[in-house]
N, C-alpha and C positions, 0 to 999 in steps of 0.2 A: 776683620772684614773691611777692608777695601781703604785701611789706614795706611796712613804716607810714612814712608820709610824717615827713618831721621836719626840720629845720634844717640848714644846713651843719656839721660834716661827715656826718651822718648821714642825707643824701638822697641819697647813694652808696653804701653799704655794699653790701657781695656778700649774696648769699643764704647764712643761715645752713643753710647742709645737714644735715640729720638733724630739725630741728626744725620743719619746714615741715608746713603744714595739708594735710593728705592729700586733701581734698575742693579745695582752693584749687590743688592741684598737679595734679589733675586737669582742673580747666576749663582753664587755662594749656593743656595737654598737648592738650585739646581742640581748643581756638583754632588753636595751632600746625599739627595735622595738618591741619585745616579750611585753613590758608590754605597749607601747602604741598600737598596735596589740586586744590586750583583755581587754575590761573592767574594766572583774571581778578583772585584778590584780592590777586596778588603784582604784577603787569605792568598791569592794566587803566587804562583813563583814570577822573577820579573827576569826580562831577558831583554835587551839594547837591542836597537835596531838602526841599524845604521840606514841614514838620509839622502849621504853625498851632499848634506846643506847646513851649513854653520847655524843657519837660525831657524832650521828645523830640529826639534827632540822629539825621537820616536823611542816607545815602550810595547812590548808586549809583557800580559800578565797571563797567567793560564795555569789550569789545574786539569784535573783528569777527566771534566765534563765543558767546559767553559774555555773562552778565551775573548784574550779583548786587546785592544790597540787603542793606544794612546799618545796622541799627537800634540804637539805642541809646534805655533809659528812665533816667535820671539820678534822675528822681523814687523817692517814696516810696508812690505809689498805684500800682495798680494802671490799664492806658489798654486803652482798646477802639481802635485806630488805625484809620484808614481813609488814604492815600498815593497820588496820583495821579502820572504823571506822560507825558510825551508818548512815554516808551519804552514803556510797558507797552501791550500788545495785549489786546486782549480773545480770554478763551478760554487766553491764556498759561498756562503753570503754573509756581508757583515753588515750590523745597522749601524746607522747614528743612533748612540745610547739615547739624542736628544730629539730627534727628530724622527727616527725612525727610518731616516730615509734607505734605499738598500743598495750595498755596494759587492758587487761581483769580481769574486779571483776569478783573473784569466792570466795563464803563463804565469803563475807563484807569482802574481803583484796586483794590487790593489791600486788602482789611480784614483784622486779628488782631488779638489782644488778647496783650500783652508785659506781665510781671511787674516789682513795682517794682524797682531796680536793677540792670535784668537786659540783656543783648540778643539778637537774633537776627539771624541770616546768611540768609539768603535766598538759593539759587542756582538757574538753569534749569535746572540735570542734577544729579539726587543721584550724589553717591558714598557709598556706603557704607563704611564701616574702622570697624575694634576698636582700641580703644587697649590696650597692652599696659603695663598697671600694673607689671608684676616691672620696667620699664624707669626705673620712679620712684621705686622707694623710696628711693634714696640722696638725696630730696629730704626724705621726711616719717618716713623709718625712726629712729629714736634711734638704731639702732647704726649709723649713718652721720657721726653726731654730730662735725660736724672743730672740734676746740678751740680756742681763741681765743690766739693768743699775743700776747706783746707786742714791741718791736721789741729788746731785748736778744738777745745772741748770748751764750750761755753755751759756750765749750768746756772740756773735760773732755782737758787733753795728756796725762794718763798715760793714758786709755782709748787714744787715736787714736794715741800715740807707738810703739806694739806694731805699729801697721801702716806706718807712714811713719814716714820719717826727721826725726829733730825739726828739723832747721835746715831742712827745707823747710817745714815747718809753721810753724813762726815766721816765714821771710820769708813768707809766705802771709799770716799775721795782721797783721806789718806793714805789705804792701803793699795789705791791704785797711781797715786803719785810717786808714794815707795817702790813700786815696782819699774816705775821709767827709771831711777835713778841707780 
């Protein structure tokens, strides 16, 4: 969620938790309800749709109740779209999955206008939900902050030897030194 691309080994890393952009954990959080929300965007068949614009990627997904569009603007402008395609009916209404808003086929195309960077979900039936933020902050909160360790095992036998018997603690550290080697 919302980590910076980078070379091997660091195109893997976990999510640093507690340090996460609150606004960037958000959209994630967004996206996620949106597409366990709808189906068609988990199960549906997926079919290209052509742009006419390099930094446009458009999707349709759909199944035999449902359908949905998805748009993507990669660019740095700002696009007025206009999207035709032989599923769309005239008179059809798609919403923003996000907002709801309502968008009318007329002449098999769909027109909006999509912000740079940005995209939009398009589906036939809004659902409406709230996302419930207390549910994130152990993404963006500092005091969720999980510390970085490194891969040393430090034990401490006089703390742990008060509760366990020390020969079984030594073969323990034994038998699991023998195993790294």
């Amino acid at each position: 969620m919302g980590i910076l691309g980078a070379k091997d080994p660091d195109d893997r890393r976990g999510m640093n938790w507690g340090k996460g952009d609150k606004q960037t954990v958000e959209v994630y959080a967004t996206l996620s309800n949106i597409r366990n929300f709808y189906e068609v965007l988990r199960n549906g068949n997926v079919k290209n749709i052509e742009s006419n614009n390099d930094d446009i990627l458009c999707y349709e997904r759909y199944n035999i109740t449902d359908k949905s569009l998805v748009v993507i603007n990669r660019g740095e402008k700002f696009q007025k779209i206009e999207l035709n395609s032989s599923d769309f009916k005239d008179g059809e209404i798609m919403y923003d999955a996000i907002t709801g808003e309502k968008y009318e086929i007329k002449d098999g195309k769909i027109t909006f206008k999509i912000n740079p960077m940005s995209g939009i979900v398009f589906v036939n039936e809004y659902k409406e939900f709230k996302l419930n933020n207390m549910n994130l902050k152990d993404a963006y909160d500092p005091r969720f902050v999980v510390n970085n360790h490194d891969d040393k095992i430090n034990i401490n036998i006089s703390s742990i030897s008060k509760f366990l018997n020390i020969k079984e603690v030594l073969r323990s550290i034994i038998d699991f030194v023998s195993g790294m080697i």
